[in-house]
C-alpha positions in Angstrom: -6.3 -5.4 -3.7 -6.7 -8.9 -4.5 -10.7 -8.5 -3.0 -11.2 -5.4 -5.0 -10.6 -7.3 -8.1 -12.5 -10.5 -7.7 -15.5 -7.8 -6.3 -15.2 -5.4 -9.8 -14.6 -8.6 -12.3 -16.6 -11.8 -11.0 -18.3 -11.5 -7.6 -22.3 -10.8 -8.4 -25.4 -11.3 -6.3 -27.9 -13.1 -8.6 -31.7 -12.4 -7.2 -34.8 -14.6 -8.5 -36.8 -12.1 -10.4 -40.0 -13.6 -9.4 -39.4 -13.9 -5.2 -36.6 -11.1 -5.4 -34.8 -14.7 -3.2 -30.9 -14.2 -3.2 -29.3 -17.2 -5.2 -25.7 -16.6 -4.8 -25.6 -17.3 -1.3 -22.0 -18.2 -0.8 -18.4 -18.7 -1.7 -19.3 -21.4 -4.2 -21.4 -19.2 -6.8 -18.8 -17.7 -8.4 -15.3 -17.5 -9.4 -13.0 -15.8 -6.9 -9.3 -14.6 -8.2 -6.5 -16.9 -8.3 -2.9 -15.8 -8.0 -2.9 -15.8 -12.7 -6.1 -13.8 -12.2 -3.9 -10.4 -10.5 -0.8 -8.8 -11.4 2.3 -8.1 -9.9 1.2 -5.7 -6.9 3.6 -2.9 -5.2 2.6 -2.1 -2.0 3.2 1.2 0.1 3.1 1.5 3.1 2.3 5.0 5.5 5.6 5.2 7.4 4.2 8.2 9.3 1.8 5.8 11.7 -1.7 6.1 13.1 -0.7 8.4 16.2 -3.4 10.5 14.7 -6.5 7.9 15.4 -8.8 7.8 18.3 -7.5 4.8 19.3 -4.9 3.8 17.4 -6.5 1.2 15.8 -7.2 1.6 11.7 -8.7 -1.2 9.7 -7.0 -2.6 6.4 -9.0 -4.7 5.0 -12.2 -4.6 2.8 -11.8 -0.4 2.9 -9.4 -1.4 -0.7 -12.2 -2.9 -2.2 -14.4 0.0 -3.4 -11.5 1.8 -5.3 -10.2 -1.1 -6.8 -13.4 -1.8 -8.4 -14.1 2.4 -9.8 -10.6 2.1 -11.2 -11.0 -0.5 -13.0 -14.6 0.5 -14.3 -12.3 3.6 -15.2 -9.6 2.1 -16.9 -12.5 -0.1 -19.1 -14.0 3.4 -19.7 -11.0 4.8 -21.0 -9.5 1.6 -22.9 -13.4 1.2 -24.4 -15.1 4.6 -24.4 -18.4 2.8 -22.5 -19.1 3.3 -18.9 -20.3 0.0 -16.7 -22.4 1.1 -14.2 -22.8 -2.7 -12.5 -21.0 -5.2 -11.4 -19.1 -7.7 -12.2 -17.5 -6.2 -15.5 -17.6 -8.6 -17.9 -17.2 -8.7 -21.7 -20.9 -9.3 -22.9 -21.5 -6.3 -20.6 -19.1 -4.1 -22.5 -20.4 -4.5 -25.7 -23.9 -4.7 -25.1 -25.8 -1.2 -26.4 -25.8 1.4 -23.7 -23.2 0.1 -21.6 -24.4 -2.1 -18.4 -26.6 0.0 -16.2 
């Protein structure tokens, strides 16, 4: 959950326009959420297993990260009445005209 919110509100991958060269190329580029950043998360948990799986095996991790991100671009949507259509979400890309595409 945590992931999904540093991925929606600060990560970004910042190209040079004129070699289309990735500059954020690690950790240290940007701002990654700190414990004051999230709120208080409930967690549920599927009691029922994953009997089901080919395997058994179902991964937990970075799957959350997607839908955390849509909801909030939902929730800015519906507090704001503007959609953001890239990320991060930020405030100068809220108000800018036309939303951020």
């Amino acid at each position: 959950m945590i992931q999904g919110i540093g991925y929606a509100l600060y990560e970004e991958r910042a190209l040079d326009p004129a070699t289309g060269l990735v500059l954020s190329t690690g950790l240290e580029d940007y701002r990654i959420p700190g414990m004051a950043d999230v709120p208080e998360i409930d967690l549920h948990w599927d009691e029922a297993g994953f009997e089901h799986v080919a395997g058994g095996g179902v991964g937990l991790g970075e799957v959350v990260a997607l839908p955390v991100a849509a909801a909030i671009a939902n929730a800015v949507h519906d507090a704001t009445g503007r959609r953001q259509y890239a990320l991060p979400i930020r405030p100068d890309r809220v108000i800018e005209p036309g939303g951020a595409r």
